[in-house]
C-alpha positions in Angstrom: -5.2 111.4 48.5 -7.4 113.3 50.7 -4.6 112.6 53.9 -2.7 115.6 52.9 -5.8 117.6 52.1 -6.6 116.7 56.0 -3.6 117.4 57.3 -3.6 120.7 55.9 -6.7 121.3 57.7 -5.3 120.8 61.0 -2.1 122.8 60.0 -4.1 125.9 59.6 -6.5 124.8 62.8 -3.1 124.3 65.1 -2.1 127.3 63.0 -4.4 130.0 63.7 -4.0 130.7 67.4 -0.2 131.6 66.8 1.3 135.2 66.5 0.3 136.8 63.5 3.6 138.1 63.0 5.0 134.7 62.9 2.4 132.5 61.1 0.7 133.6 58.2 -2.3 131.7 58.8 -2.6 133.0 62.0 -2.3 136.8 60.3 -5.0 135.6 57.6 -7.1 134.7 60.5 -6.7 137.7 62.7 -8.0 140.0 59.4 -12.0 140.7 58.7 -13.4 138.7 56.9 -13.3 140.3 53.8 -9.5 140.3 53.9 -9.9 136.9 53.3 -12.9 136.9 50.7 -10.4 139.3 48.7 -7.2 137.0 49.2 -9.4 134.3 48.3 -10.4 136.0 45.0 -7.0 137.3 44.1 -6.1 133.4 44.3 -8.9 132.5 41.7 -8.3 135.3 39.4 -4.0 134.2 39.5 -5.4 130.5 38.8 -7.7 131.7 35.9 -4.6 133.7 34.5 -2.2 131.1 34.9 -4.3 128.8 33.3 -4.6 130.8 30.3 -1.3 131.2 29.8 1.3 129.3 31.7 2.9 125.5 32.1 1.2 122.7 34.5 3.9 123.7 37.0 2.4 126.8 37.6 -0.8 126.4 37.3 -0.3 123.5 40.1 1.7 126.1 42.3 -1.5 128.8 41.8 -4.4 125.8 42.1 -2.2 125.4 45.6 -2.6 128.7 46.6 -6.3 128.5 46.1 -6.9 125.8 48.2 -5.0 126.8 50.7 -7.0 130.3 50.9 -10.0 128.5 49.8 -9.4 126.2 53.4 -8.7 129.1 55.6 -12.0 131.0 54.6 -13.7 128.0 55.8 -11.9 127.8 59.0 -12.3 131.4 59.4 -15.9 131.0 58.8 -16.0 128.1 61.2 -17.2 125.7 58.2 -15.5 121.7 58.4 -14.3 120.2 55.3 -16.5 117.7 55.9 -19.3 119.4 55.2 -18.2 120.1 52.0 -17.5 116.8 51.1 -20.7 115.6 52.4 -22.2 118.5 49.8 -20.2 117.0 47.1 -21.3 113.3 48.2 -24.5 114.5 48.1 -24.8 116.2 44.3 -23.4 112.2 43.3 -26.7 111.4 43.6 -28.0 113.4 40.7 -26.6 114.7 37.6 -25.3 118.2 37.5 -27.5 119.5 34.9 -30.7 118.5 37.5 -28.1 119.8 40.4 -28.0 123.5 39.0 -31.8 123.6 37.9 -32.5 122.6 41.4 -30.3 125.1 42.6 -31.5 128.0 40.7 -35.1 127.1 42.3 -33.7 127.6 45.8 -31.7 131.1 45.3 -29.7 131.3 48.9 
């Protein structure tokens, strides 16, 4: 399952040195960072709506957008996917409930 997620990764790795006017990953990348911070949000919000009020199909097509915008704000913030699955490994080991109160203890 998560062999596509992966490759995706590299995609957008082998992706972002390329000309911006050709790869739109590489255009994402070449942005500040907020461009991508609003992209990002403008996928979330389109998920949210879509989830209101359309069929699985879209809502699969807009939860695809999101992770694919979701995954180039971590490249472009120089973050690996692994460390978010290590994060999510991690929180296995204790219930959510005890998860958030911990995290509200530890404001960032």
């Amino acid at each position: 399952m998560f062999k596509e997620l992966s490759k995706l990764v590299k995609i957008i790795k082998k992706n972002k040195n390329k000309d911006p006017k050709i790869s739109y990953t590489a255009s994402l990348l070449k942005k500040e960072k907020i461009f991508c911070i609003k992209k990002f949000i403008e996928e979330a919000r389109e998920l949210a709506s879509s989830s209101k009020y359309s069929n699985k199909k879209n809502i699969v097509h807009e939860a695809s957008d999101l992770l694919y915008h979701f995954l180039v704000l971590l490249e472009f913030k120089k973050i690996p996917i692994t460390s978010i699955m290590k994060e999510l490994k991690r929180r296995q080991r204790i219930s959510g409930i005890q998860e958030k109160k911990n995290r509200k203890k530890n404001v960032r």
